[in-house]
ChimeraX commands (.cxc) that place a marker at each C-alpha (Angstrom):
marker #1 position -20.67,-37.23,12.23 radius 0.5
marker #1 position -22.14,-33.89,11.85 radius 0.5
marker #1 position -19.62,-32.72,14.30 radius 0.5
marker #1 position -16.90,-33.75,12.30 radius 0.5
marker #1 position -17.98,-31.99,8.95 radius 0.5
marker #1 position -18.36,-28.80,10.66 radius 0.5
marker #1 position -15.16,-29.46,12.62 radius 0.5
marker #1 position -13.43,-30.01,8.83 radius 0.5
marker #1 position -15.09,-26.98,7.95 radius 0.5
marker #1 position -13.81,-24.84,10.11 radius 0.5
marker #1 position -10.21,-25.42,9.73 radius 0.5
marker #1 position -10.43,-24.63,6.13 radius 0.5
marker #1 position -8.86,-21.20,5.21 radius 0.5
marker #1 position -10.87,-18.58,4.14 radius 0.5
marker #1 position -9.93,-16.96,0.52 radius 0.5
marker #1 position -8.89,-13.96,2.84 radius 0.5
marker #1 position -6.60,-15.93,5.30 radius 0.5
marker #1 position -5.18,-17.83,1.96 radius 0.5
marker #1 position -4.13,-14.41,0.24 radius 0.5
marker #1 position -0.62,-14.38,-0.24 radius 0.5
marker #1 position 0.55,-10.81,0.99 radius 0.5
marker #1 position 2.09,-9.43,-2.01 radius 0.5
marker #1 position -1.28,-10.58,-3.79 radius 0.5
marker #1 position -3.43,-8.68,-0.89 radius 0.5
marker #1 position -0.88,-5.45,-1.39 radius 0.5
marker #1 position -1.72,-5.63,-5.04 radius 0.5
marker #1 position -5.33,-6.00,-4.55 radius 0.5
marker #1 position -5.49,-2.86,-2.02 radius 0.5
marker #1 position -3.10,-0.80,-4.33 radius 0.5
marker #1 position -5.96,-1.30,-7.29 radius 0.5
marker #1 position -8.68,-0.56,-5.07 radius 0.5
marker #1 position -8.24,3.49,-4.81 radius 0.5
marker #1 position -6.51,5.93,-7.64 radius 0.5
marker #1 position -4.28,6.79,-4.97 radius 0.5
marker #1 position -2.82,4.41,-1.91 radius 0.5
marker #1 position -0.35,5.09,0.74 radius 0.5
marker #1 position 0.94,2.08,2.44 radius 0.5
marker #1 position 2.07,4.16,5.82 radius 0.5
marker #1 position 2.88,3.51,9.55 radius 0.5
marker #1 position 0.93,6.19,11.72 radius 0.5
marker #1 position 4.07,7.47,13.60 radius 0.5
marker #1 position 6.35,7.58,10.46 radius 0.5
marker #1 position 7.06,11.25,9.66 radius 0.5
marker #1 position 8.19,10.53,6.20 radius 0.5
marker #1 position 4.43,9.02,5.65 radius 0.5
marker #1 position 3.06,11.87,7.32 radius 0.5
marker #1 position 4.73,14.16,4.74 radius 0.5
marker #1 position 3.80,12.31,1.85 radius 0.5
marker #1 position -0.07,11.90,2.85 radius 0.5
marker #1 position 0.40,15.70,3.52 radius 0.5
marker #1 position 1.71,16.10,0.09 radius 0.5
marker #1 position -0.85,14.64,-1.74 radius 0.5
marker #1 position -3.58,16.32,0.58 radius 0.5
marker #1 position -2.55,19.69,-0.19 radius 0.5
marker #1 position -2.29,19.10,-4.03 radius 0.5
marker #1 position -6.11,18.01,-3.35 radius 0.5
marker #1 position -5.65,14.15,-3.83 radius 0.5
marker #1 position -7.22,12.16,-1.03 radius 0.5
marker #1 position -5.29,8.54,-0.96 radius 0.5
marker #1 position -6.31,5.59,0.37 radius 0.5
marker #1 position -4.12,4.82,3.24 radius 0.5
marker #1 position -3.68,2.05,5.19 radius 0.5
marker #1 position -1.40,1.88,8.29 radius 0.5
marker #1 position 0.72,-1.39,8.68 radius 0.5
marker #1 position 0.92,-0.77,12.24 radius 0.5
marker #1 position -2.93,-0.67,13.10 radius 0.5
marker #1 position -3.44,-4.03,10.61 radius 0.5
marker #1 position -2.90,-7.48,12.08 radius 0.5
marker #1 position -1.11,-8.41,9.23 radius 0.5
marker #1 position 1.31,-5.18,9.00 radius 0.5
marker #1 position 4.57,-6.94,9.04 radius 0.5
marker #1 position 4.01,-9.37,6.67 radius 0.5
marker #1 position 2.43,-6.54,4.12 radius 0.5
marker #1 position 5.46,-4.33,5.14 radius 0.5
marker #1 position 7.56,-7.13,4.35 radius 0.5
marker #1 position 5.86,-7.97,0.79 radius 0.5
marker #1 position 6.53,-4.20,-0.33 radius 0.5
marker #1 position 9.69,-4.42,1.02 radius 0.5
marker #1 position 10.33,-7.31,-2.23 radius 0.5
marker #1 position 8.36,-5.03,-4.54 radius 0.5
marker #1 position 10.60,-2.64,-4.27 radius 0.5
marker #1 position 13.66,-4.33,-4.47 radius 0.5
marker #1 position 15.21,-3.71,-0.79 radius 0.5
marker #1 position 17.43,-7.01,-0.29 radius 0.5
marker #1 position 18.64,-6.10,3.21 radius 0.5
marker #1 position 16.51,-6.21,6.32 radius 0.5
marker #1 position 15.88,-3.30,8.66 radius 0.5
marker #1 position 15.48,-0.60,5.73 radius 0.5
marker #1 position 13.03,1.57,6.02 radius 0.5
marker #1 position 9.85,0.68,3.49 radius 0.5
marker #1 position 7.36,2.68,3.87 radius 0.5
marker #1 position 6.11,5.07,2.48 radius 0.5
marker #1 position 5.20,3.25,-0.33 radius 0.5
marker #1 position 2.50,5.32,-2.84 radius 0.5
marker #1 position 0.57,2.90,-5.37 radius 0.5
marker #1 position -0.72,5.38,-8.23 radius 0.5
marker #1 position -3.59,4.04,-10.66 radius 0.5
marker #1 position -2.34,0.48,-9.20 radius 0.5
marker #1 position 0.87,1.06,-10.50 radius 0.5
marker #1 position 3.92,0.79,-7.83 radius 0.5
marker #1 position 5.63,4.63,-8.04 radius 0.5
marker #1 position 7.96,3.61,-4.84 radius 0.5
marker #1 position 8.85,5.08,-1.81 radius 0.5
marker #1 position 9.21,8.56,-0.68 radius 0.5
marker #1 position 12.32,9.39,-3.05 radius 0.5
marker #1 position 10.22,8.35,-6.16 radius 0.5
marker #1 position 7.33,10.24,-4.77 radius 0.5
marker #1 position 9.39,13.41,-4.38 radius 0.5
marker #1 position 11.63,12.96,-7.55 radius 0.5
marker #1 position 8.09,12.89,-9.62 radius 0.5
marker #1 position 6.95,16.01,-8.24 radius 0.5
marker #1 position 10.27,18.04,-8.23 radius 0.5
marker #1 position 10.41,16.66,-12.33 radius 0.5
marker #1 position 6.73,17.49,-12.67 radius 0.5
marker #1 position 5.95,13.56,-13.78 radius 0.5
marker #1 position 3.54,13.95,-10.78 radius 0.5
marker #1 position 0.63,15.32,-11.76 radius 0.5
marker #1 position 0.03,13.56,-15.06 radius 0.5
marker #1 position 0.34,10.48,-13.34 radius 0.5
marker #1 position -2.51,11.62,-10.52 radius 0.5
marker #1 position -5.06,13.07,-13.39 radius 0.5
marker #1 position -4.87,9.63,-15.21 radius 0.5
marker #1 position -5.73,7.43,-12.20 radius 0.5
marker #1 position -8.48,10.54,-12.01 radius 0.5
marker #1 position -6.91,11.48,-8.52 radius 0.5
marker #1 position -6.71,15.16,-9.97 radius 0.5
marker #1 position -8.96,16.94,-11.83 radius 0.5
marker #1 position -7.00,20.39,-12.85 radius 0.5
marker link #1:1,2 radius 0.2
marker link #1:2,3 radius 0.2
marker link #1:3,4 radius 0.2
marker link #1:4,5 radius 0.2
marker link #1:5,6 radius 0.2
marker link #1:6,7 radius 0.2
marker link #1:7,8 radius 0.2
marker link #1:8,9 radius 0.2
marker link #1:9,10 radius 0.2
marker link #1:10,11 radius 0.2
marker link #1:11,12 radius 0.2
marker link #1:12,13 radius 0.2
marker link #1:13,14 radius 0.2
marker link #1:14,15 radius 0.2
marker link #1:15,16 radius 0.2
marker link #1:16,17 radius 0.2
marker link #1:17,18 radius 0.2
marker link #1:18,19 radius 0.2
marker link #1:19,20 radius 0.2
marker link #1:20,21 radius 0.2
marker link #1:21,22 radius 0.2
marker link #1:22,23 radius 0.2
marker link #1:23,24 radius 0.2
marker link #1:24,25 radius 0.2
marker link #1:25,26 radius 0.2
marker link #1:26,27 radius 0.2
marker link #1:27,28 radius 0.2
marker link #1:28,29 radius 0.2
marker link #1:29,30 radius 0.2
marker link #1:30,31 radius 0.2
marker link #1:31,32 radius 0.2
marker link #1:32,33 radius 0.2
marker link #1:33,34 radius 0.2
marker link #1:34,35 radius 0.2
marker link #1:35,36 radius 0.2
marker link #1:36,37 radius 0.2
marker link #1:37,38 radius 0.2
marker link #1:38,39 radius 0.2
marker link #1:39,40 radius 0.2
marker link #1:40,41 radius 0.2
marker link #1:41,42 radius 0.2
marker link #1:42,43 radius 0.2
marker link #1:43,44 radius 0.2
marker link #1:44,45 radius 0.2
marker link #1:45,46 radius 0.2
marker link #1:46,47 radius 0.2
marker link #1:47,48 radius 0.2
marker link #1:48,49 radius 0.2
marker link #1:49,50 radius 0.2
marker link #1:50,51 radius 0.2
marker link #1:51,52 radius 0.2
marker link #1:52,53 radius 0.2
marker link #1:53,54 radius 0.2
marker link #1:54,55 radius 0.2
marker link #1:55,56 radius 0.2
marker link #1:56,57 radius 0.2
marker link #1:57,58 radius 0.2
marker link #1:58,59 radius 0.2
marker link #1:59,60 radius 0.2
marker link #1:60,61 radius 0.2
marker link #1:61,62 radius 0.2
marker link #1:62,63 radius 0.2
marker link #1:63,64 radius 0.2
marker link #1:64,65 radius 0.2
marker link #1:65,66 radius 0.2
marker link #1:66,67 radius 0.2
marker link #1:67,68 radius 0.2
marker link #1:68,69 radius 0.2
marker link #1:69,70 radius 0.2
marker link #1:70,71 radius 0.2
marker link #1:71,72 radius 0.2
marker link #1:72,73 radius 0.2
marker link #1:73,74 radius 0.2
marker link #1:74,75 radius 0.2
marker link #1:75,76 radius 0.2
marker link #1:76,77 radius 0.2
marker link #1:77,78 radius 0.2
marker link #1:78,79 radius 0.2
marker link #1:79,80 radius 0.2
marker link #1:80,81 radius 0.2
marker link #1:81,82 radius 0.2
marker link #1:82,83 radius 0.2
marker link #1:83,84 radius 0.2
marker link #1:84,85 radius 0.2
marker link #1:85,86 radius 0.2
marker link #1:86,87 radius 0.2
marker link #1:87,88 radius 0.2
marker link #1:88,89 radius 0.2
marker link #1:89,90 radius 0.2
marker link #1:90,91 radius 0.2
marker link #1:91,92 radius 0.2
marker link #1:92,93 radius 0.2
marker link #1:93,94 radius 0.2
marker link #1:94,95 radius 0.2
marker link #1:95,96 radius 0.2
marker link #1:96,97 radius 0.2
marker link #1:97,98 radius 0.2
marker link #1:98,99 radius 0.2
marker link #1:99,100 radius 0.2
marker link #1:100,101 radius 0.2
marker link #1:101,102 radius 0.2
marker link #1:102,103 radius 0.2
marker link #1:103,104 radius 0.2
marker link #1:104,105 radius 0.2
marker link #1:105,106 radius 0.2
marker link #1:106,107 radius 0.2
marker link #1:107,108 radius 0.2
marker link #1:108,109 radius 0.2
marker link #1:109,110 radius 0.2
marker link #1:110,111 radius 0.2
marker link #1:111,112 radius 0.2
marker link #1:112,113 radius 0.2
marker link #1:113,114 radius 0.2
marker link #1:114,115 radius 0.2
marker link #1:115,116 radius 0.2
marker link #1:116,117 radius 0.2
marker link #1:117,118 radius 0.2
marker link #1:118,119 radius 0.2
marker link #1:119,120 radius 0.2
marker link #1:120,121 radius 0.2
marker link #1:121,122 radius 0.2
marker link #1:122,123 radius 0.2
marker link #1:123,124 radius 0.2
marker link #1:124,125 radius 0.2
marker link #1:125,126 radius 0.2
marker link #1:126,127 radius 0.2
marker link #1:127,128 radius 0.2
view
């Protein structure tokens, strides 16, 4: 009988396994001032982490392609941002102060209109 109970047990999902992804994307995105949700051979990801390195922020990043999980987070963002049709590129996807700012073209269009850095010294990603 003991058997049984820990057999039970066992098949019961952890709260971890019974995170919904767009709730675990949410969760990561409010851990850090700063989060890039990335793919390590994306040069569009590259050039945003690079972006924010050399304005002195340090994001968070986590790289759908090393996480067991990856498509199913890249496929939650892919809803948070709106994209209806499948095969369109997601990420980057930059999470400031927890707040979604989008993918690259949001990223850059802050910067260029200088909405950037206001946004990065309130999460306290900035300092200057």
């Amino acid at each position: 009988m003991q058997y049984a109970a820990a057999e039970q047990a066992w098949y019961k999902p952890t709260a971890a396994m019974a995170e919904s992804a767009v709730a675990r994307v949410e969760r990561l995105a409010s851990e850090s001032a700063v989060v890039v949700f990335s793919v390590s051979s994306c040069c569009m990801c590259h050039a945003v982490k690079r972006l924010f390195c050399g304005m002195g922020v340090h994001p968070t990043v986590h790289e759908l392609d090393l996480d067991p999980r990856g498509r199913e987070l890249e496929r939650a963002l892919a809803r948070l941002l709106g994209y209806g049709h499948a095969g369109a590129p997601v990420v980057p996807v930059v999470f400031i102060g927890g707040k979604l700012v989008g993918a690259m073209d949001r990223v850059m269009a802050a910067h260029i209109n200088g909405s950037l850095v206001p946004l990065l010294k309130e999460a306290g990603a900035l300092w200057l």
